[in-house]
Backbone bond lengths (Angstrom), bond angles and torsions (degrees), N, CA, C in turn:
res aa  C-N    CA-C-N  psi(-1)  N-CA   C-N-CA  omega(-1)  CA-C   N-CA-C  phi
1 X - - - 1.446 - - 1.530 111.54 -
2 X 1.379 113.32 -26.28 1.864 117.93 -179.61 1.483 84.44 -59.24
3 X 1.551 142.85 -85.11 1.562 151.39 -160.77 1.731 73.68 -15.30
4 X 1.213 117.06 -76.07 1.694 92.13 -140.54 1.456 117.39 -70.59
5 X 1.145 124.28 -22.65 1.298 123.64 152.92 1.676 117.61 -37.39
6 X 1.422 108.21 -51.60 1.468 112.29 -178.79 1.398 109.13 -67.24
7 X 1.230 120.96 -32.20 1.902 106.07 -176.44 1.540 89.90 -84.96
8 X 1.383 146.43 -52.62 1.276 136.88 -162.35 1.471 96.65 -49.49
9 X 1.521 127.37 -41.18 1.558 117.82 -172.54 1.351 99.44 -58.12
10 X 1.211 115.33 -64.01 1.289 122.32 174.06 1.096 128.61 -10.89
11 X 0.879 104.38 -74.85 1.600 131.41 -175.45 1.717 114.42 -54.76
12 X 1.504 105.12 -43.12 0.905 112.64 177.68 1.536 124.54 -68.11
13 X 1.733 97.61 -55.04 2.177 101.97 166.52 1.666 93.36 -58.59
14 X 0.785 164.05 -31.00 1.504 137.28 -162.80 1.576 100.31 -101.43
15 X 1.185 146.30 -9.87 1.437 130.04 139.08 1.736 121.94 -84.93
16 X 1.374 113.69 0.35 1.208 104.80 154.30 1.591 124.64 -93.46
17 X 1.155 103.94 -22.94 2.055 115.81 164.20 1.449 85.74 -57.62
18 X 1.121 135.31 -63.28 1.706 125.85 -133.16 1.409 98.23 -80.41
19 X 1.724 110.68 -34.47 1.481 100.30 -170.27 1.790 110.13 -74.22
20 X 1.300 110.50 -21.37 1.313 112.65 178.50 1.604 130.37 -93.19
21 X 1.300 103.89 -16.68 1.596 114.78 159.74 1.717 118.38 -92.05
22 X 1.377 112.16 -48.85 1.026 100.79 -151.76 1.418 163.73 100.02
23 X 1.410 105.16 -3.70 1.488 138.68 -143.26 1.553 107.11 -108.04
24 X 1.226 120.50 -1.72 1.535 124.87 -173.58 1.528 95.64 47.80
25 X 1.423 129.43 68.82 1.781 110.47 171.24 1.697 84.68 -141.22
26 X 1.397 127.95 -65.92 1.533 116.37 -170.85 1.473 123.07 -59.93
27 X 1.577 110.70 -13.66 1.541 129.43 -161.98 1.673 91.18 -54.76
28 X 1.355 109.87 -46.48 1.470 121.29 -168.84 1.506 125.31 -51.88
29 X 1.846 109.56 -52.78 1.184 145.81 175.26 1.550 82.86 -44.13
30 X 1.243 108.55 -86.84 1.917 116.95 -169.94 1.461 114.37 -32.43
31 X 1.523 129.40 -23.05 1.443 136.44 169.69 1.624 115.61 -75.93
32 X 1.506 103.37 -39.48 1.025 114.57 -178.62 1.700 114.13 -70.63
33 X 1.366 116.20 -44.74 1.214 132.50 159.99 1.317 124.96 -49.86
34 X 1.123 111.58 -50.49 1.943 109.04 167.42 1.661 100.70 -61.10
35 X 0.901 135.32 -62.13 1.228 122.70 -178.27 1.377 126.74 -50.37
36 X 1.298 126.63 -37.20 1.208 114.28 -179.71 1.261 102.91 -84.80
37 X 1.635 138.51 -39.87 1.553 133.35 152.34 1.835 100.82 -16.03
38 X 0.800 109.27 -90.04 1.540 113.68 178.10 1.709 123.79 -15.60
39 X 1.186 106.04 -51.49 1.563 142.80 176.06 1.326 93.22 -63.24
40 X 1.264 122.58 -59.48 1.589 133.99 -174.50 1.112 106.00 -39.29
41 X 1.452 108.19 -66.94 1.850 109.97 -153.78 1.345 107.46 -90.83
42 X 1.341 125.69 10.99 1.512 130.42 155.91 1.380 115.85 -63.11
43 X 1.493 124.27 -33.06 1.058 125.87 175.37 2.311 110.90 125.23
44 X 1.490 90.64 -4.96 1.477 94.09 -149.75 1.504 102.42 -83.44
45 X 1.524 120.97 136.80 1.374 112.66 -164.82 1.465 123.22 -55.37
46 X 1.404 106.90 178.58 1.840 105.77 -174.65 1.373 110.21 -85.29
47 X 1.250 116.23 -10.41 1.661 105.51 163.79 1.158 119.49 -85.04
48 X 1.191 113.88 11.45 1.677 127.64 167.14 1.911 111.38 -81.11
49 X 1.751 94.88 -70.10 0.865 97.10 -177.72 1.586 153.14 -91.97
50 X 1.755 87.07 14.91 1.642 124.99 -163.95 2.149 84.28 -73.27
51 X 1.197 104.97 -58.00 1.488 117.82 -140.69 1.414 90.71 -108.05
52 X 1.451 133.64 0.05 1.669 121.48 111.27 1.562 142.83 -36.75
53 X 1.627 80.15 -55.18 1.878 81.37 -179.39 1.075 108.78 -63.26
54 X 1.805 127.19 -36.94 1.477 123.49 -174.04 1.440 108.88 -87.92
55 X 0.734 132.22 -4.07 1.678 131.42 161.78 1.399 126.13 -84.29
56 X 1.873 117.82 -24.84 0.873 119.88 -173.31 1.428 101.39 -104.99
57 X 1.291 117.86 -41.17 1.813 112.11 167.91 1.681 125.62 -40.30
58 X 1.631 108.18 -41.07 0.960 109.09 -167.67 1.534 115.23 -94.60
59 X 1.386 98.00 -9.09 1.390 111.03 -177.06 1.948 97.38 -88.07
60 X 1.058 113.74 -19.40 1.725 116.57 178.27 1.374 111.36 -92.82
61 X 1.609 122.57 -20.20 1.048 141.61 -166.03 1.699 102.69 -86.03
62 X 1.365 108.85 -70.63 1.738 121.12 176.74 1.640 104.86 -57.83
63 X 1.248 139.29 -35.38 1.170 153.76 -171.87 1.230 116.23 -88.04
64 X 1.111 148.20 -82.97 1.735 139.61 152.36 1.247 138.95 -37.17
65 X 1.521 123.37 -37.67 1.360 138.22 -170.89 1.513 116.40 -48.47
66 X 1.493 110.55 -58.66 1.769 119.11 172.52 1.883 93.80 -48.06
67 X 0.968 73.93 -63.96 2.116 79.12 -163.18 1.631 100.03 -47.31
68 X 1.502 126.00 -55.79 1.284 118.09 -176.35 2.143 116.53 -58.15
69 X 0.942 79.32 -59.66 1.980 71.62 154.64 1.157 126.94 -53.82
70 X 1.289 128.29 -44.26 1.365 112.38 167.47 0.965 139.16 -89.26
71 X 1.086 126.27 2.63 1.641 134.29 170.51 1.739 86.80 -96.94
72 X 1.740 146.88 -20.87 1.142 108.65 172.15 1.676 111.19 -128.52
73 X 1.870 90.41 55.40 1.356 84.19 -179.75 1.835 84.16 -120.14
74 X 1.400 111.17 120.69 1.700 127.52 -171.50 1.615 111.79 -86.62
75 X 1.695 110.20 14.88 1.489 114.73 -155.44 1.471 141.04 44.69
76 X 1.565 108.67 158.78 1.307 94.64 175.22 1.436 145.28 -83.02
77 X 1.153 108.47 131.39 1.375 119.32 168.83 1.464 107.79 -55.13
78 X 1.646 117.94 159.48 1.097 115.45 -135.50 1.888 77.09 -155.82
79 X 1.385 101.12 110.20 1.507 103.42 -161.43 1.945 106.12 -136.33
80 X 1.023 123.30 141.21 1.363 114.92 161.63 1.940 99.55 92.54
81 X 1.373 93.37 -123.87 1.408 122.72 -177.37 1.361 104.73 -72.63
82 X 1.522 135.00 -38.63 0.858 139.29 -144.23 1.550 110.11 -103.20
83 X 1.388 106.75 -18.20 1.684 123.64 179.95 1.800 106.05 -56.66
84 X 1.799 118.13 -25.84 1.528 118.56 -155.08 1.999 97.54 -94.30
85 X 1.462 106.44 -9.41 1.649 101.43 -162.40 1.984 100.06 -72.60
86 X 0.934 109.81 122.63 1.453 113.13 -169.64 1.253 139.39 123.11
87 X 1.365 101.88 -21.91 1.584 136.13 -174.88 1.679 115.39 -103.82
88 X 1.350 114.36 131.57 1.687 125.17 -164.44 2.107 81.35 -93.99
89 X 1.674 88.91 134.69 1.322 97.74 161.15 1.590 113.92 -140.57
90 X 1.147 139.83 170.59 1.158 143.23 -162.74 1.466 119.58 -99.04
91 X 1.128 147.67 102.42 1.830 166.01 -152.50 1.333 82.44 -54.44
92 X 1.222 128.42 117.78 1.862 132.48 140.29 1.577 125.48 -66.31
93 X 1.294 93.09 -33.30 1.438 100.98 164.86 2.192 124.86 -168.66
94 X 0.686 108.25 147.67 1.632 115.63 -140.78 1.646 88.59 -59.51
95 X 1.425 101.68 159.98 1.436 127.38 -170.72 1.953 95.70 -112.67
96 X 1.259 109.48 94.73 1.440 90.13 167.16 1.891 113.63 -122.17
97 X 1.566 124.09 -137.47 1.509 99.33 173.24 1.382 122.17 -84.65
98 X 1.448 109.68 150.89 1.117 101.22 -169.07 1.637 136.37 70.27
99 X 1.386 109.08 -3.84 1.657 114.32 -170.89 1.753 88.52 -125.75
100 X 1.359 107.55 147.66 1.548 114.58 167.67 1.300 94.93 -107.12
101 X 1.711 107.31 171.19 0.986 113.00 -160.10 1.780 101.48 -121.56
102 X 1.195 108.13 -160.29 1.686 104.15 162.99 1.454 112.04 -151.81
103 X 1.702 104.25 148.79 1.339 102.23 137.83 1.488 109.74 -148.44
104 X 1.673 89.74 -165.79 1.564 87.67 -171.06 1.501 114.55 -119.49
105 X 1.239 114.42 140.04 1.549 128.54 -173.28 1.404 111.80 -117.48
106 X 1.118 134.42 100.39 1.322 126.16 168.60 1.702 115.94 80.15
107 X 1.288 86.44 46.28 1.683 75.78 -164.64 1.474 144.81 88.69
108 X 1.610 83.31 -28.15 1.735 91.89 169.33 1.468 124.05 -126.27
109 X 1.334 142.15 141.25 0.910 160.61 152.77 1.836 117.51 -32.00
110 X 2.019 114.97 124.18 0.853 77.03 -152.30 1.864 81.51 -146.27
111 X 1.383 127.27 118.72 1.180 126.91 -168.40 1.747 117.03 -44.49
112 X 1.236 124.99 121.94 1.691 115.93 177.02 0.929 96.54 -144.41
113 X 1.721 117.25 141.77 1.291 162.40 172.68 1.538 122.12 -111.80
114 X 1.406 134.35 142.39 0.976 129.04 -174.02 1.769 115.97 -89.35
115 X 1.495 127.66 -168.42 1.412 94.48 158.24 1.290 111.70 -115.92
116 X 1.607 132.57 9.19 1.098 124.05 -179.11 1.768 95.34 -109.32
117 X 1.282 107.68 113.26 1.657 123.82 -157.20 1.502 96.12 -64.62
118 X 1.394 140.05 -23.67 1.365 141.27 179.21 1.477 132.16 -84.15
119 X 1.817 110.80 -6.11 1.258 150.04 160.87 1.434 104.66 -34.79
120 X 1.573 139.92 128.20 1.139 123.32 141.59 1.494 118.95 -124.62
121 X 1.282 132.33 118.75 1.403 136.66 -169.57 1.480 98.29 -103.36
122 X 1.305 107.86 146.96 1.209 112.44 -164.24 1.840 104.78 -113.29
123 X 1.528 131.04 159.27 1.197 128.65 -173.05 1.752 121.50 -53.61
124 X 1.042 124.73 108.13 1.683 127.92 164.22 1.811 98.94 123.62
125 X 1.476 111.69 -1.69 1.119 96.03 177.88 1.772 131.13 -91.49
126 X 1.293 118.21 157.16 1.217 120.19 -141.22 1.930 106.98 -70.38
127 X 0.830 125.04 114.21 1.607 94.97 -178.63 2.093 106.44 -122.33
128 X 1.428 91.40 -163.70 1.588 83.85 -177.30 1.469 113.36 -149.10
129 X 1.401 123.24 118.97 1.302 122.38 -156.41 1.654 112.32 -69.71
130 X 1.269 121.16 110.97 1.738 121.64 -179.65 1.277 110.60 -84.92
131 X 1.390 143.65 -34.14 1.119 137.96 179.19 1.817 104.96 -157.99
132 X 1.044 94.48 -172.80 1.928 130.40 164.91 1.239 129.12 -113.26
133 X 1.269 125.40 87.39 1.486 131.93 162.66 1.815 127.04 -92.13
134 X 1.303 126.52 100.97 0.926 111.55 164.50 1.813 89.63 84.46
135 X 1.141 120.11 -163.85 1.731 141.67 161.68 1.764 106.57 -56.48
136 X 1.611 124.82 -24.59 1.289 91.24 -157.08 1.938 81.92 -115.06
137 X 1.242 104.34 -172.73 1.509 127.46 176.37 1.255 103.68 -98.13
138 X 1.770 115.77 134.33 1.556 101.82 142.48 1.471 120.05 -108.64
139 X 1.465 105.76 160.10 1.517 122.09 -142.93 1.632 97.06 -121.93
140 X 0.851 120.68 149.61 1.858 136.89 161.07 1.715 110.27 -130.19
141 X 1.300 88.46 137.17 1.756 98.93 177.87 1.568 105.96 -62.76
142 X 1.330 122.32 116.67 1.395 92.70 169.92 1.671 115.44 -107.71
């Protein structure tokens, strides 16, 4: 009768890890744990149901996990700095070597550089933000 006490603990820290991380990794343990709980109070010894729980956790664990992340991963949101990468904005003033350039996003002013350092774009022309390095943007002519 202790076994079932021990998987109910079980069972229990590995849905309290999961609810507080998040990580799809203990969710498994807790499957594995109800089951051998189950196993438990049948009466059937612990070398029965020891090398259940670890066969069946890990077998729910290696087996679901990719799939459970991706069906509840909704992508990223795209917040802050990171909202402008994708979007054509207009040169305030020219990008040549060694000089960054600008434009403006939202109101604010915002250092950009190209990535081929020998590039010179000249003021009003159209460009398109590819990433975030550091404080400044890099830019492509588009």
């Amino acid at each position: 009768m202790a076994w079932l006490y021990v998987w109910l603990g079980i069972t229990a820290v590995a849905l309290v890890i999961e609810f507080i991380t998040s990580e799809m990794v203990s969710i498994w343990f807790a499957g594995g744990g109800l089951i051998a709980m189950i196993i438990s109070a049948f009466g059937v010894e612990w070398y029965v149901h020891v090398p259940v729980f670890i066969a069946l956790s890990l077998t729910l664990l290696l087996s679901f996990r990719k799939m459970a992340l991706k069906y509840l991963d909704k992508g990223d949101i795209r917040t802050n700095a990171d909202s402008a990468i994708g979007k054509e904005f207009t040169l305030l003033s020219p990008i040549s070597f060694n000089q960054a350039g600008t434009i403006k996003i939202n109101d604010v002013i915002w250092s950009v550089i190209t990535e081929n350092a020998n590039e010179s774009l000249s003021e009003g022309t159209i460009v398109r933000v590819k990433s975030l390095k550091g404080n400044k943007y890099i830019v492509e002519k588009v």
